[in-house]
N, C-alpha and C positions, 0 to 999 in steps of 0.2 A: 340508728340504733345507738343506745347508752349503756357502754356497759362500766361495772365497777369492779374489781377484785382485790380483795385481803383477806388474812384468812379467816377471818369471823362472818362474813357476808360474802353473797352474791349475789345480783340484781340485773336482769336485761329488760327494757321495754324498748319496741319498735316504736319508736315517736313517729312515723308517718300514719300508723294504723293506731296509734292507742293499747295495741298488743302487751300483755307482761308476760313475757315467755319464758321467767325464770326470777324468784326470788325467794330465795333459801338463804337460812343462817346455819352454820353449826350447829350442833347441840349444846356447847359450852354457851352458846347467847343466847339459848332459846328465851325465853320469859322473862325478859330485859326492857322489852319496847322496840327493840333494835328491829322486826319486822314489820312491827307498825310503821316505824320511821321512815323505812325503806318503802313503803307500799303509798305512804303520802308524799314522798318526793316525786315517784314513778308517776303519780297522778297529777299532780304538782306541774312535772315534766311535760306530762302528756298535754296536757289542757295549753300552758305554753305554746304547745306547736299547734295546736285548733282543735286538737280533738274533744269531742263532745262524749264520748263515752272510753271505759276501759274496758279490754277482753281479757280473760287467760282460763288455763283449763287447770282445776285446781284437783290435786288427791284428795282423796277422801280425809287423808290425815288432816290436811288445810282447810278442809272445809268450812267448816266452825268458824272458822280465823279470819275468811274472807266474808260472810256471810254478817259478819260482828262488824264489820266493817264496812257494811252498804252495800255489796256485791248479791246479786239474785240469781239463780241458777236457769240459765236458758236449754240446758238439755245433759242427758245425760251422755258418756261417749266409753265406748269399751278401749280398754286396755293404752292408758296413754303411762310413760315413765317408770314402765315394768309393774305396773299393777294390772288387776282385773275389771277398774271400773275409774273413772275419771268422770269432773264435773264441768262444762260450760259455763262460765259465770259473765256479767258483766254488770257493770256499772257506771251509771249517769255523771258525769261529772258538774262540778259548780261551774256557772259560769259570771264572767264580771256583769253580766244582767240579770243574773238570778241571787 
């Protein structure tokens, strides 16, 4: 697992599973780049260790975000980080053969 903390960012992916189980900015960085940045390293990361896709379960708020981003919604899931409805996403990643 890779984690990073400051206070403008925070970002976990489980490199064994491909997993991103956390990546949030502030709101002072939202509309920066700075979650993009974060979201291509985690993949970046992930692929490094062999994995061939990325998971996480994204808010509705993120949705958008991920989805802009290559992520497909594999199902829908009730009630994950205090909300009422959560999303299943995952994404193929590149690989040095493709």
């Amino acid at each position: 697992m890779v984690e990073k903390q400051d206070p403008w960012k925070r970002h976990v992916v489980d490199s064994a599973s491909g997993e991103v189980t956390l990546n949030y900015v502030s709101p002072g960085a939202r509309f920066r780049g700075v979650s993009r940045a974060l979201l291509t390293a985690l993949e970046n990361r992930a692929a490094e260790r062999g994995n061939v896709r990325c998971t996480l379960t994204s808010t509705e708020t993120a949705r958008r975000f991920y989805q802009a981003n290559g992520y497909v919604e594999d199902g829908r899931l009730d009630g994950k980080f205090g909300t009422s409805a959560s999303y299943a996403m995952s994404k193929l990643l590149a690989t040095k053969d493709s």
